[in-house]
C-alpha positions in Angstrom: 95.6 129.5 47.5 98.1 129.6 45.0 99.8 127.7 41.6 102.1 125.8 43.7 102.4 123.5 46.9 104.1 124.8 49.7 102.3 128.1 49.3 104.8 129.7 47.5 103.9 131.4 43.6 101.2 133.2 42.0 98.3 134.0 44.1 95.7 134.4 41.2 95.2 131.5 39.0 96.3 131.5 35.5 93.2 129.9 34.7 91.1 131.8 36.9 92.1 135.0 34.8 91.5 133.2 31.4 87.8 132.5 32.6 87.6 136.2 33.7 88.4 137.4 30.2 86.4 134.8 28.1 83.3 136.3 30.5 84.0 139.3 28.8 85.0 138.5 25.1 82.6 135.5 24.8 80.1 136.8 27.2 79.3 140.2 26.8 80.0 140.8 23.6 78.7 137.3 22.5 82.0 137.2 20.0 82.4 133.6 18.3 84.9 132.6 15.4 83.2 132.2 12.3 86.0 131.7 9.7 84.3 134.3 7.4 82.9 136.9 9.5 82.9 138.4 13.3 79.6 137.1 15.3 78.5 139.4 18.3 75.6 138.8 20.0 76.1 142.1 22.7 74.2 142.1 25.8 74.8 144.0 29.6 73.4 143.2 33.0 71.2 146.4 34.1 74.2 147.2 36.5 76.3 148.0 33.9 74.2 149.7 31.7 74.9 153.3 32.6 78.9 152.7 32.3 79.1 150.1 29.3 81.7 148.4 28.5 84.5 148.9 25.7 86.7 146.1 24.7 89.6 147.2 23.1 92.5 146.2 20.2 90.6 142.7 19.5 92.4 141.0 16.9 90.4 138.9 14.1 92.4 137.5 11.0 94.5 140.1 10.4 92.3 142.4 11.6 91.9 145.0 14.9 88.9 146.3 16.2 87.3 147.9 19.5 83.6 146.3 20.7 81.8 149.3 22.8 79.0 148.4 24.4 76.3 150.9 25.6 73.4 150.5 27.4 71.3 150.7 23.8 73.6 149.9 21.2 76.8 148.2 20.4 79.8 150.1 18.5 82.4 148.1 16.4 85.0 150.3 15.2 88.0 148.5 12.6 91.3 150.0 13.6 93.4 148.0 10.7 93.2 145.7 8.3 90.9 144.9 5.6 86.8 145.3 5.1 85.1 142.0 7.4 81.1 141.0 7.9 80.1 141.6 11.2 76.9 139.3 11.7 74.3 140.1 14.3 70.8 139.6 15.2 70.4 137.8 12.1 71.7 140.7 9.8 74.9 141.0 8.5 77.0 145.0 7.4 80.3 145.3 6.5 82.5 146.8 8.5 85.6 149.0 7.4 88.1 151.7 8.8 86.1 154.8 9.2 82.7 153.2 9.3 81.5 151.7 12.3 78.9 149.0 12.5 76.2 149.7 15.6 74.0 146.8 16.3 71.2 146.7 19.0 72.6 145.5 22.6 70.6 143.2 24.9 69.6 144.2 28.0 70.3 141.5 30.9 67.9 141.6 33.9 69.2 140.5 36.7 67.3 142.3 39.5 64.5 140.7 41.3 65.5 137.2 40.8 64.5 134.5 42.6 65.7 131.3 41.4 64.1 128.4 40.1 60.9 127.0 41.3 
């Protein structure tokens, strides 16, 4: 279980850790590059609802900012960098240091399933 025959190397995967971190970025948060605005479509299983989930010191064209996902609603906070579009449930607010956006975050239900049928 490693990067390298003979059992010598790194026991995680490089790519194993990359997938672990797009679950987050991509996942979670629902971020996708649009070349003129941040898109986040924000959701959390019920699991994590009560705890949330903060991603921090995202960089976007120039730009910094920390996702915080609650159990309700989504915080995205710009850190540096110029004004940007954040574009969410089909609504788009401007986003700029010392005014957050907060959009609505889905909630995932993943209790009580029982696979397909």
């Amino acid at each position: 279980f490693t990067e390298v025959r003979g059992g010598e190397g790194t026991f995680t995967f490089l790519t194993g850790e990359g997938g672990f971190l797009q679950t987050f970025l991509y996942g979670w948060s629902g971020f996708r590059w649009r070349p003129d605005r941040i898109h986040l479509d924000p959701a959390l299983p019920d699991q994590w609802a009560a705890s949330g989930l903060t991603l921090r010191g995202l960089a976007y064209q120039g730009r910094r900012f920390d996702v915080a996902i609650g159990a309700q609603q989504t915080t995205v906070t710009l850190d540096s960098g110029d004004p940007v579009p954040v574009e969410a449930n089909g609504k788009t607010q401007t986003l700029s240091q010392g005014a957050p956006v907060t959009i609505p975050t889905r909630r995932l239900q993943t209790s009580g399933c029982s696979g397909a049928q």
